[in-house]
C-alpha positions in Angstrom: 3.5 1.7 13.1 5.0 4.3 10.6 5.2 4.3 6.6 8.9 6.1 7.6 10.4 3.0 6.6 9.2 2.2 3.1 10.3 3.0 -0.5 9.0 5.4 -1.7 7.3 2.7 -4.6 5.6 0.9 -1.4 4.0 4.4 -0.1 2.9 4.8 -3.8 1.2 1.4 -3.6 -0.1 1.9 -0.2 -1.9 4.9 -0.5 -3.2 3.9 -4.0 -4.4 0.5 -2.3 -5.7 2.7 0.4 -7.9 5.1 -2.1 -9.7 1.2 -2.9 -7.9 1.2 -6.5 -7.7 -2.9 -7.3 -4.5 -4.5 -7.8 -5.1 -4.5 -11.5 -5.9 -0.6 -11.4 -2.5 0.0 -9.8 -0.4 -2.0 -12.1 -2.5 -0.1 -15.0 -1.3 2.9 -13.1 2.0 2.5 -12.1 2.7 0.7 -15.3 3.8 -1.9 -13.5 3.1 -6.0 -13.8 -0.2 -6.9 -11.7 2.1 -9.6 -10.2 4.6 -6.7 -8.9 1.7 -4.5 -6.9 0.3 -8.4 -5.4 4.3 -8.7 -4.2 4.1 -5.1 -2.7 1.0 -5.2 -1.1 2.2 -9.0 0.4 4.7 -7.4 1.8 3.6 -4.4 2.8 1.0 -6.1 5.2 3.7 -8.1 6.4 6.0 -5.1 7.1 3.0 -3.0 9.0 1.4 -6.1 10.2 -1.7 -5.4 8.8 -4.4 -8.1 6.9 -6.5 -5.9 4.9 -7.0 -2.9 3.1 -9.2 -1.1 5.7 -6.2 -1.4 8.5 -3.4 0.2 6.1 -6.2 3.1 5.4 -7.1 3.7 8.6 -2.7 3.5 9.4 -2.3 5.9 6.7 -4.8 8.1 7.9 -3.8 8.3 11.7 0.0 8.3 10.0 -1.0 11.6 8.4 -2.4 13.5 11.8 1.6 13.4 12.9 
């Protein structure tokens, strides 16, 4: 699966939810509402079909040896 198709908000989320920053970290971040990073990383895992934080890292990670 590829992160080709996100925005480029998602990738931001995704590789900061990847790096093992919380939810609350992220909105702090972003400066964005904690409920807006939980709604992004729902659908995220939905998109890549993914349940955790450990698969999107390790989809990130073999996404980067392309």
């Amino acid at each position: 699966m590829s992160l080709d198709g996100l925005t480029q908000r998602q990738k931001e989320v995704a590789l900061l939810i990847a790096s093992g920053r919380t939810c609350k970290e992220i909105a702090r971040a972003l400066g964005i509402h904690f409920q807006t990073v939980m709604k992004h990383r729902e659908n995220l895992y939905r998109r890549l079909g993914i349940r955790s934080a450990l698969s999107l890292a390790l989809l990130i990670r073999e996404a980067g040896k392309d």
